[in-house]
N, C-alpha and C positions, 0 to 999 in steps of 0.2 A: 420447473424451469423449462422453457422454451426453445426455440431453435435460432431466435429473435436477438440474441442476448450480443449486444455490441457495447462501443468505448466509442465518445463523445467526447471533446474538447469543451470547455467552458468557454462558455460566448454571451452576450448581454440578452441573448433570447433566450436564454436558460439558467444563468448564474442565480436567479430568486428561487428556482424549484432545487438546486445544490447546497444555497447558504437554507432554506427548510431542510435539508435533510438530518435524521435525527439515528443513533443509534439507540438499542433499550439502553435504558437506562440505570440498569447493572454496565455497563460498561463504559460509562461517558467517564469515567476515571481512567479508563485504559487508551483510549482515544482522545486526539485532538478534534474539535470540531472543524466543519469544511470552511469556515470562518477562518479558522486558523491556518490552516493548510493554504487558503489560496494567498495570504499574506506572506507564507513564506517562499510560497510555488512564485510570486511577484519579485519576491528580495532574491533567491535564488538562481533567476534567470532560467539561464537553456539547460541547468544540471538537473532542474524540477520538472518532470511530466505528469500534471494532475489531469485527468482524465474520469468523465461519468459514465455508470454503469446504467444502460438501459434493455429492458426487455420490455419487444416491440414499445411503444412509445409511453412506459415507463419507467420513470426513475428507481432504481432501485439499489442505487450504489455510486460514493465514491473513491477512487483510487488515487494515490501520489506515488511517481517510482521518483527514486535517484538514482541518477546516470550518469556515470564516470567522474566522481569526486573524490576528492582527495583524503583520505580517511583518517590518518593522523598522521598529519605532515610531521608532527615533532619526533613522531618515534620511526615514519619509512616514509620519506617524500614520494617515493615510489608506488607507494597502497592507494592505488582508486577503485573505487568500486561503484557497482547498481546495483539496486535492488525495488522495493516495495518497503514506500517511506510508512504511509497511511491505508487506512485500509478501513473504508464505513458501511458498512452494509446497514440499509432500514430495520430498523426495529420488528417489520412485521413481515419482512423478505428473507430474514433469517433462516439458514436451514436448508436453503432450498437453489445451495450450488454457484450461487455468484459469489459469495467468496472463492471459490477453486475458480470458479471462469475470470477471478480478477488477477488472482496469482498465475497463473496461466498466462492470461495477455502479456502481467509485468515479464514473465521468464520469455516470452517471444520475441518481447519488446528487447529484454537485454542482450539474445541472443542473438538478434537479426544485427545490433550494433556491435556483433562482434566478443561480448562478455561470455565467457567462461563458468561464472559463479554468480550466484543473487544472494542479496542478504535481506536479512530481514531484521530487527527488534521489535520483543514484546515486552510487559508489564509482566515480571514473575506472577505465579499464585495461584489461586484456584478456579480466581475470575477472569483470570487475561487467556488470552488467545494462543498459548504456547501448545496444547493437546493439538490443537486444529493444524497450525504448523508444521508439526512433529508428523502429523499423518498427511502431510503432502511430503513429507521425503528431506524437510531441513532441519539440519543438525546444530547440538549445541556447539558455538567456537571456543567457547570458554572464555570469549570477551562481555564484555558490558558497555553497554553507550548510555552516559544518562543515568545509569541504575537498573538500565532494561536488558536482558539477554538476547543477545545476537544471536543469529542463526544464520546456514548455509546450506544452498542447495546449487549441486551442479545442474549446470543446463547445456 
């Protein structure tokens, strides 16, 4: 990893080199593709901030945070949260720290608007990303979104 490593907005001079990006393929079970994520990051408006990960002028990552929504209105109108919706690192950039520099950005990004807490869901198991999590410092809440384990980390 470099010194290079920034966060890009999706724009029509890059959105073809985002919808190619691929995770391995042990884990496109645990991940939405960025296909899908900019569909939602579109319906979701101002509360989705998808954002690419590049080192020096390559791609090698992308990220979706949520920012300040409403997280179960039926049980606390009150609960809004951000966090780090998505989270794609290259199949072949793995390993090598852009995922910590993408959680990182998200926890800046929540922090600078004021947030307290980031959350996170993963895919239970052996193949999902909950070890990786666990060792940036987020904990289990003992909720589930989806099926997936939430996590929290103060920022």
């Amino acid at each position: 990893m470099t010194s290079a490593l920034r966060l890009e907005k999706i724009t029509p001079d890059n959105v073809d080199a985002a919808l190619a990006l691929r995770v391995h393929p042990r884990q496109e079970r645990n991940v939405a593709p960025v296909s899908t994520s900019l569909a939602e990051a579109y319906a979701f408006g101002d509360t989705a901030w998808p954002r690419l990960i590049f080192d020096g002028e390559q791609l090698v990552g992308f990220l979706m945070a949520f920012i300040d929504i409403q997280w179960a209105p039926e049980k606390d109108p009150d609960d809004r949260r951000s966090g780090l919706w998505r989270l794609n690192i290259a199949a072949d950039k793995q390993g090598s720290g852009y995922g910590r520099f993408a959680v990182e950005a998200v926890r800046d990004e929540v922090r600078g608007r004021g947030g307290s807490r980031m959350y996170v869901s993963w895919e239970p198991g052996g193949d999902g990303p909950g070890d990786f999590y666990r060792k940036l410092g987020f904990r289990e809440t003992g909720e589930t979104s989806g099926g997936q384990t939430v996590g929290v980390l103060d920022v």
